[in-house]
N, C-alpha and C positions, 0 to 999 in steps of 0.2 A: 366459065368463070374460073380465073387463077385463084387457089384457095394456097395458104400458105401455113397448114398447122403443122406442128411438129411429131416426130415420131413418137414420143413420149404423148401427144396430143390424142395422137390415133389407135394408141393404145385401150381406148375405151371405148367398145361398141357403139354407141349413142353420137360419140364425136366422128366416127369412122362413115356412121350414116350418114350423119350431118354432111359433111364431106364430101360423099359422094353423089347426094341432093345438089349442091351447093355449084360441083363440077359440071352437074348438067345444064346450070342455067345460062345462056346468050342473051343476055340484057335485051332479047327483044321487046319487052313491052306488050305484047298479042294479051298478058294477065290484066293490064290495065282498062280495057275497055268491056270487059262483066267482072269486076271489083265491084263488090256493093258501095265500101266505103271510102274508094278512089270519085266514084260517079256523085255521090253527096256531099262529099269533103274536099275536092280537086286537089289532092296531097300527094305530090308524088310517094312521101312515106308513110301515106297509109293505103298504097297497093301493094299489092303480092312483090313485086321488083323493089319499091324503096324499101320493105319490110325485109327484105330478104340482103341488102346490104346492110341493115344495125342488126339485124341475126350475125352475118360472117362477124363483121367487125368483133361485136361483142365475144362471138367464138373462141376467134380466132387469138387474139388480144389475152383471153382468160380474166379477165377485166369483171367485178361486179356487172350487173345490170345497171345501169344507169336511166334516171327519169325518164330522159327525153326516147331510151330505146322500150321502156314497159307501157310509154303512152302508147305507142304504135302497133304495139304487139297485142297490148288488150283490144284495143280498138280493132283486132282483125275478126271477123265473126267465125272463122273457120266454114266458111261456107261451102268452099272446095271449089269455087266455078274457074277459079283460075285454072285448076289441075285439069277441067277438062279443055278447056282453051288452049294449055299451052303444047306448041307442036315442038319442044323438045322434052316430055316427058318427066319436069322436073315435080317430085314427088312433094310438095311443098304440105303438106299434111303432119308427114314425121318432124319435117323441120320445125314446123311452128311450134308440135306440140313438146321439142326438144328443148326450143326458144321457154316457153312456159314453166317448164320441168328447170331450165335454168334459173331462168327469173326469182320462181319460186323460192329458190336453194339462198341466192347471192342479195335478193333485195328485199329492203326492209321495208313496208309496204307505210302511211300511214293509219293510225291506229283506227280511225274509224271503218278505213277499208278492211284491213286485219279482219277486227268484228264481224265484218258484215260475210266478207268470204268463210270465215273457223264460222259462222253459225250458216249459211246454206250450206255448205259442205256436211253437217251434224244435223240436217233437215230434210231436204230436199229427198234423197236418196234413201227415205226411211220412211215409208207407208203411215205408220201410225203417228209421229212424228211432224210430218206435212198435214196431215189432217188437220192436227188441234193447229198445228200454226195456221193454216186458212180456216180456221173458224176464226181466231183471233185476232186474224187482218180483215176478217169479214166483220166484226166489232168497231174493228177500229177504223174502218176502211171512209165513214164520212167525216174523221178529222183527220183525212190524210193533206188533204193542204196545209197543215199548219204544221205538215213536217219541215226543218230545216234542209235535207240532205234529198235531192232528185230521186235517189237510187230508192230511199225508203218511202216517197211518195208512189215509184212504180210499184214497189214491192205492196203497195197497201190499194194499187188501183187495179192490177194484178187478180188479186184475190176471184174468184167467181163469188156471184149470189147466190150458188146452187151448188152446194155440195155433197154429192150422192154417199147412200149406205154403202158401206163396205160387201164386198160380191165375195159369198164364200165359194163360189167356183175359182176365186185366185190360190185358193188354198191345196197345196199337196194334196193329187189324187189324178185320177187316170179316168179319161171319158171315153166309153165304146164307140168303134164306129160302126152307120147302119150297114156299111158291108162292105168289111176291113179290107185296104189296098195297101194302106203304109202305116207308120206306126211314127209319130213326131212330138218332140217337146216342145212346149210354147211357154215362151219367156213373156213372163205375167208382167215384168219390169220394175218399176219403182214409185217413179212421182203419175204415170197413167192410174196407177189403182185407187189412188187418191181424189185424183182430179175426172177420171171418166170410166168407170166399170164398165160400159156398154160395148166397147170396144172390143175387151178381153169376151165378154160374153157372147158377142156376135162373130169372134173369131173361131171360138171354140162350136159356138151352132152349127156354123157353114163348112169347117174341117170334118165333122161328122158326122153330116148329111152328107160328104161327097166323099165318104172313105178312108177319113185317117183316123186312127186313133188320137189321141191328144191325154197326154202324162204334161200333169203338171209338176217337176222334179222338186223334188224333198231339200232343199239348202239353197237353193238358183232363187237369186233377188237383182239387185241396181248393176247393172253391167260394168260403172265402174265410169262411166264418160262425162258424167255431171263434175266429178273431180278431175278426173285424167286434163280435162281441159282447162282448169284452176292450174295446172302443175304438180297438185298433191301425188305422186306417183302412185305413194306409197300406199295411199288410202287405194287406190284408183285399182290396182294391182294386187289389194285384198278383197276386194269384189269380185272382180274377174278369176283371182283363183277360186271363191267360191263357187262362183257358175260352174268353172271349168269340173272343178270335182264332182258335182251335182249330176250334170250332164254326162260326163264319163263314166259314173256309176249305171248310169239308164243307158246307154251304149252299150257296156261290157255284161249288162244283163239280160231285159229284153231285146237292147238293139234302140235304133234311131235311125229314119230316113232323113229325117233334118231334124234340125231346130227352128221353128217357126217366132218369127219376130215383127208385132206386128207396128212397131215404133224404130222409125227410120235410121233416127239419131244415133239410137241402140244400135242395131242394124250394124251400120259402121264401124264401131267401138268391135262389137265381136267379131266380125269378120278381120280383123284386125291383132286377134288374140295373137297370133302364132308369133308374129312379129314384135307383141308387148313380152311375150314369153321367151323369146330365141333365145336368149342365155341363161335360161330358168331353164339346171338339168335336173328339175324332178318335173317339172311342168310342159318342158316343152314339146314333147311330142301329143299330149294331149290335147293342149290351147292347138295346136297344129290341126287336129283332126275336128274338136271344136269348129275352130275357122272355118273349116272346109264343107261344114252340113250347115252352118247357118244362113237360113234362108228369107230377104223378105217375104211378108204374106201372101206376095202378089208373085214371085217366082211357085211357091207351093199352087194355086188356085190357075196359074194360066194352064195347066196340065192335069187337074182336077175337073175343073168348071166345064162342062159341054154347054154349048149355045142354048140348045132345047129346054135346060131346065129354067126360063127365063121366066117369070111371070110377067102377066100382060099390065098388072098397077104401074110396073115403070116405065111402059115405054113412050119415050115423048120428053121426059120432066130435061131438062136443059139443066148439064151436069158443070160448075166451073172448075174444073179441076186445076190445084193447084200440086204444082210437083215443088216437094220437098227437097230443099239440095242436099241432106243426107242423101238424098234417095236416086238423083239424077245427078251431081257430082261424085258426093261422098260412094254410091255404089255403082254407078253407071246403068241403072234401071229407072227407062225413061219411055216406055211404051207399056210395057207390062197393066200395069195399074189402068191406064187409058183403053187399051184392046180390053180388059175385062167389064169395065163399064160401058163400051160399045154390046159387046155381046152380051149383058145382061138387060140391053133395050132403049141406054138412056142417050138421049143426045149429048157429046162429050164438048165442053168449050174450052179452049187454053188462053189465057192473061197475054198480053205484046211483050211481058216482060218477065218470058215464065223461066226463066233462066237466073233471073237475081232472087237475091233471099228477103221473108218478108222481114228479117230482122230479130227473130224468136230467137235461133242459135245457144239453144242450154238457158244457161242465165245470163245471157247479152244482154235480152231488153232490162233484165234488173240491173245490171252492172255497167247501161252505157243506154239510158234511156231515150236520149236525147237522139241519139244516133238511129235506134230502132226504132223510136217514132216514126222518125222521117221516112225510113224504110217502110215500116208498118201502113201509113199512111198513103205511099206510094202503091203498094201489093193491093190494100184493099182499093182502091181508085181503079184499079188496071181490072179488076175481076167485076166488080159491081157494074163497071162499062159492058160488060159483057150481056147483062141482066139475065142471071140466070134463076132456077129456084132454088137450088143449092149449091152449097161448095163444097168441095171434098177433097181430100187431104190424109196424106198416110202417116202425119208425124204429131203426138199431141201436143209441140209447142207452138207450131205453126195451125193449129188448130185453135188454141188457146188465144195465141199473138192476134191471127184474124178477125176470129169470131168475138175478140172484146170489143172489134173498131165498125164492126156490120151488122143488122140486122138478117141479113140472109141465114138462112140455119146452115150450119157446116159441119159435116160428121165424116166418120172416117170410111175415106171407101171402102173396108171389108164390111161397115156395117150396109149398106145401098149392097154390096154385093150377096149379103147373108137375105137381105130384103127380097130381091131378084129370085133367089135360088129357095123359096117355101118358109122365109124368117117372117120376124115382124116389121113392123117398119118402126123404122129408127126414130126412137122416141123423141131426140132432138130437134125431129121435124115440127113437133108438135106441143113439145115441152115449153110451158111460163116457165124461166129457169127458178122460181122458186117453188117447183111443185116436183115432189118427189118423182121417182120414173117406176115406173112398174118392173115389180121382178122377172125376167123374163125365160129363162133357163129352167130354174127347179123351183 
């Protein structure tokens, strides 16, 4: 693609990527046929391809944002399937979130949307924070039809009926392993702590039963992506220098074999640091080294986990796994997860349509509910066919997104994996979601 900005244009790192994103692309089209919201929408500009000319134009132009280019652009879920689709390697990830970052700066949003973005941006991302607000849409949540505004009926349908005590294993502090091989940080996260403890608890069991220590770092919170993907940079890139210093301090003292992440979304966002940092010269060589040990759970545990330690309760139960596009686009780990639940006994099933997104995508389904329905509604139809006893799933929105529209119980594969390898069995197998869970760690 001919991109036409000027030298003065290129002058700014951000425009320069842009650019050279932009140069890659051959209007082939290959992005349109796994677009989530090309296949519900049949829009050529709301695939990867028409999205990616009101990007140039807008760029290029230096032109505000205009309505008709931020409808298309929020409307993209960031789900990455294009990226892996497309066979001339165009990086459409930076782009979009550069798109965003513009948006943000040049357009004046209306006021109800304002609100609703400046309050999950001041929510979401904040543990204690997200709590009282879902006990509050838990309140509110049976006159949520008499809301005027979509966004604030999902945001209030949203809610769980079951909102777990806070886990003080999320709290700074360092757990032995029974017989130490690596020594890793495990990123607690943000809105998981709030919405499903069991997760962090079951990730931390299974790390050390099988050899790692696991430091929970002292300042390391919300990676930064629940905003980055608003466009707020600024917010976005004060999270992320926090991790990064957190984690650097645990590097340059005891040391780090990775950083364990066991939410996909995240996952991405960090691995990503080095790139949000390159012209940050206090930061950038750290977010650089950052990047580079951040690890999904299932990268640490496929070279942990041996066959043998399998117990016998699982073998048989018919597994539907569902792969998150953080986690098969966004990071290109799309067997890992699947080989450890074979080997911990369970029969694995995949969806016909295990490549699109179920719609979750950060705060999409709040911010575009109509759209993630239909997705939503599509994901669970395609798993449910499957008939399995579980579903399972490495990311807590597409956890969350699922398990509102199924009765199947769906938990997160490290926890079937922590099951497998001498844990308990994951309480949501067996959880009324308004009956507390039993403490399971300490």
């Amino acid at each position: 693609m001919q991109t036409t900005f000027t030298p003065e244009q290129l002058k700014d790192p951000t425009t320069a990527r842009s650019n050279e994103i932009l140069r890659t692309c051959v209007h082939c089209g290959f992005c349109t046929a796994t677009c989530p919201t090309y296949q519900v929408l049949g829009d050529e500009l709301d695939s990867p391809r028409g999205r990616i000319y009101l990007i140039k134009d807008m760029l290029e132009t230096g032109r505000p944002a205009d309505e008709k280019t931020v409808k298309h652009v929020d409307r993209c879920l960031s789900c990455l399937a294009c990226m892996t689709t497309c066979p001339s390697g165009v990086h459409y990830m930076h782009l979009i979130d550069h798109a965003r970052e513009y948006i943000e700066q040049t357009y004046e949003r209306p006021m109800l949307e304002r609100i609703l973005r400046w309050t999950l941006a001041r929510i979401l991302p904040y543990p204690t924070r997200f709590r009282l607000a879902l006990l509050g849409a838990k309140i509110g949540r049976p006159f949520g039809r008499l809301m005027p505004d979509a966004r604030l009926r999902a945001m209030l349908e949203m809610a769980p009926t079951y909102i777990p005590p806070v886990s003080r294993n999320d709290d700074p502090q360092t757990f032995p392993a029974a017989s130490k091989k690596m020594r890793v940080a495990l990123m607690t996260g943000c809105a998981q702590k709030a919405l499903n403890t069991d997760i962090n608890d079951a990730t931390i069991r299974v790390l050390t039963r099988l050899g790692a220590e696991v430091v929970v770092a002292e300042g390391a919170g919300c990676c930064g992506a629940l905003t980055h993907h608003m466009g707020k940079s600024d917010e976005s890139h004060l999270a992320a220098a926090r991790n990064i210093r957190a984690w650097t301090a645990e590097l340059n003292g005891a040391g780090l074999d990775a950083i364990v992440i066991n939410t996909s979304g995240c996952g991405t966002t960090v691995k990503d640091y080095g790139h949000m940092f390159r012209e940050n010269p206090t930061l950038a060589e750290d977010a650089q080294k950052v990047a580079d040990i951040a690890k999904d759970i299932s990268e640490v545990l496929i070279d942990l986990m041996p066959a043998e330690t399998v117990q016998k309760t699982a073998d048989g139960l018919r597994v539907a796994y569902h792969a998150a596009c953080s986690l098969q686009h966004g990071q290109q780990i799309k067997t890992y997860p699947k080989d450890l639940l074979k080997r911990a006994g369970f029969t694995v099933l995949e969806p016909a349509d295990s490549h699109l997104c179920c719609g979750s995508a950060g705060t999409y389904n709040l911010m575009q509910p109509e759209i993630s329905g239909q997705l939503k509604t599509r994901k669970v139809h395609t798993l449910e066919a499957l008939r399995p006893d579980i579903i399972s799933a490495g990311n807590i929105g597409c956890m969350m997104q699922i398990g509102g529209a199924t009765d199947v119980p769906i938990v997160h594969t490290v926890e079937l994996l922590d099951w497998a390898t001498g844990g308990p069995r994951p309480p949501a197998l067996d959880r009324n979601r308004d009956t507390p869970a039993v403490p399971l760690l300490r």
